[in-house]
Structures are given as structure tokens and as C-alpha cells.
C-alpha positions as CSV (number, residue, x, y, z in Angstrom):
1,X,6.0,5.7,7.4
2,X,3.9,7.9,5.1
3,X,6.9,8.9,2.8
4,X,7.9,4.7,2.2
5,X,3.8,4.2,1.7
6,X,3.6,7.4,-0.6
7,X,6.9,6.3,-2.8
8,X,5.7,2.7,-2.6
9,X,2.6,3.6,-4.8
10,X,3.7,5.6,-7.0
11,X,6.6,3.6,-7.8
12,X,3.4,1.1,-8.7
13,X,1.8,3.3,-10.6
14,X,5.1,4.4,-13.0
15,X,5.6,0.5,-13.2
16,X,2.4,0.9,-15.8
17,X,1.5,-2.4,-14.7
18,X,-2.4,-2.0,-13.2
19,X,-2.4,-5.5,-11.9
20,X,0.2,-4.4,-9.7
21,X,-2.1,-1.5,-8.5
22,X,-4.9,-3.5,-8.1
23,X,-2.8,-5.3,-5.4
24,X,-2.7,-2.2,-3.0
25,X,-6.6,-1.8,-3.5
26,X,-9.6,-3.2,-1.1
27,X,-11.9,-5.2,-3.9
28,X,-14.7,-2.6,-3.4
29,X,-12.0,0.5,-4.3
30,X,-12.8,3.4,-6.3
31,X,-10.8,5.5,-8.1
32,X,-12.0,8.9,-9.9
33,X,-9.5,10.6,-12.4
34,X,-10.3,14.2,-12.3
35,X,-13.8,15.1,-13.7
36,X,-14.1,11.4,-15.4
37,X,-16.7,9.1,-13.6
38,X,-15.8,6.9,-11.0
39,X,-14.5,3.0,-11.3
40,X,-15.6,0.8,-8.7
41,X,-13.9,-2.5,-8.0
42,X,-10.6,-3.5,-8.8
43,X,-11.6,-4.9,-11.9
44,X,-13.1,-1.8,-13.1
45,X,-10.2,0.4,-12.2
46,X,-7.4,-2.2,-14.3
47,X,-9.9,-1.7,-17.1
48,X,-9.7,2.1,-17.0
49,X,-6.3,2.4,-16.1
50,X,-5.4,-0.3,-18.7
51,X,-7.1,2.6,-20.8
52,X,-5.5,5.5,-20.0
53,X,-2.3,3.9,-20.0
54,X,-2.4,3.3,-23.8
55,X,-2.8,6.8,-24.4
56,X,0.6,7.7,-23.3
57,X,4.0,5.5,-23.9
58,X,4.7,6.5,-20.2
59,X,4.4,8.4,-16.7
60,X,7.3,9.1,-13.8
61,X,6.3,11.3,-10.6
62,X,8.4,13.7,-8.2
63,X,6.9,13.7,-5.1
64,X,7.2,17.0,-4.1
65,X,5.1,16.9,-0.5
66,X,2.8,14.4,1.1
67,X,0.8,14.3,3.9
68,X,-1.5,11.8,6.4
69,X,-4.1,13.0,8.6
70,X,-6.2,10.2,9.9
71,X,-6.5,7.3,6.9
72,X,-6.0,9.7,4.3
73,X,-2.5,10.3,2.4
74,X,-2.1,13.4,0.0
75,X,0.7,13.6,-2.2
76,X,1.6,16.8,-4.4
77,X,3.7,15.5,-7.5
78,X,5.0,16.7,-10.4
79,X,4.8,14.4,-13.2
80,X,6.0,13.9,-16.5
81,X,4.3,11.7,-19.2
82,X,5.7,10.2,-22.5
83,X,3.4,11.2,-25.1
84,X,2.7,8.7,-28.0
85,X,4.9,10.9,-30.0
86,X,7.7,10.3,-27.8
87,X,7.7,14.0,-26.5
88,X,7.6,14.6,-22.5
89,X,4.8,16.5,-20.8
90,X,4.9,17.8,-17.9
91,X,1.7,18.4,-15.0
92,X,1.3,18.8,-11.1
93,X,-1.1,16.5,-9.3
94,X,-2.6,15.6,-6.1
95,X,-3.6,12.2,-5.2
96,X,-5.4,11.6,-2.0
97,X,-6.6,8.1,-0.8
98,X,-7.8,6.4,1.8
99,X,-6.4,3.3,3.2
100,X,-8.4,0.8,5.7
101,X,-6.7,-0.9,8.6
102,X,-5.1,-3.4,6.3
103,X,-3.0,-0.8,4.4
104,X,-5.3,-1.0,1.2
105,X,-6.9,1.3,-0.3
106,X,-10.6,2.2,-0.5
107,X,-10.5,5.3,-2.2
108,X,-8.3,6.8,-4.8
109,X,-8.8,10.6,-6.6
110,X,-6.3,12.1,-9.1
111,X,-6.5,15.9,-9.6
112,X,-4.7,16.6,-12.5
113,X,-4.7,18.5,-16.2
114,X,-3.7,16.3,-19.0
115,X,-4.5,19.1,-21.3
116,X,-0.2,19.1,-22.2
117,X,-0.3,15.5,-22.5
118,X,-2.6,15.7,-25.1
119,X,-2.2,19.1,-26.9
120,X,-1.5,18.6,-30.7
């Protein structure tokens, strides 16, 4: 079940579409981005993901591995984002949340260098 839950979001997430996120989040979610400060609230993490996502023309991830231990998931990925000057970049995160009863999440962290992303 973890591997169709893992694909499941990130398939969301590539969709660059963060009202579809937003659907597999509990209202009170948070969601940190590497060293940036914390969003609370879906509405907060559309904003900022709404954000980030005009910074690039695009994302895809490779899940490499994943793992669940309790009501946590972590997933290794290897992703590759379109830069705004069309040319691919490539990075390795890990994502761990935390998913309530329900199946939505309450707590999302990305752990990732952009630094290719945005190198001139």
C-alpha cells in the first residue's frame, strides 16, 4: 500500500497543480521546504507552493525507495526540474510526512538542494 500512496503523491505534486495537493492535506498541515520557514494551513502551503512553482517551468520524480514506519512515509527520489531557461536539473530528495487515520497529511518536509536548479 505504501508504494500506490508514495506514487499517488508525487504524481500530485508533478501535476504542478497545488489545489490538487492541498486535497491530500489535513487543513491544519504544514509543510517545510528545506531550511525555508514553515507553511501552516492548506491555504498557506498553495500560496508557497504556488510560489515555488513559478520559479521553474517544471518538476518529474523517480522514486528510488520509500519507506512507512508507524504514520510516517519516506521517499528517496531523484528529481529533475525544468528550469525557466528550458534546461533540466537534476537533485535527490527525501520527503517524509505524516498521515492521520484519514490518509491526509499533517505534516510534510522536503530535504532537497535546489542550488542546480537555480545556478546561472
Amino acid at each position: 500500500m505504501t508504494d500506490d500512496v508514495v506514487r499517488r503523491v508525487f504524481q500530485v505534486i508533478d501535476s504542478f497543480d497545488p489545489e490538487e495537493f492541498a486535497r491530500l492535506l489535513a487543513e491544519d498541515a504544514t509543510l517545510v521546504f528545506g531550511n525555508a520557514e514553515p507553511l501552516a494551513g492548506r491555504e498557506a502551503i498553495v500560496a508557497g507552493l504556488r510560489a515555488f512553482y513559478s520559479t521553474i517551468g517544471g518538476l518529474r520524480h523517480r522514486i528510488v525507495r520509500n519507506w512507512q514506519v508507524d504514520a510516517d512515509v519516506i521517499a528517496e527520489t531523484e528529481v529533475t526540474y525544468r528550469r525557466l531557461d528550458g534546461k533540466d536539473a537534476g537533485a535527490v530528495a527525501v520527503s517524509i510526512w505524516r498521515t492521520r487515520d484519514d490518509g491526509l497529511i499533517t505534516d510534510y518536509r522536503i530535504f532537497v538542494d535546489l542550488a542546480p536548479v537555480y545556478a546561472a
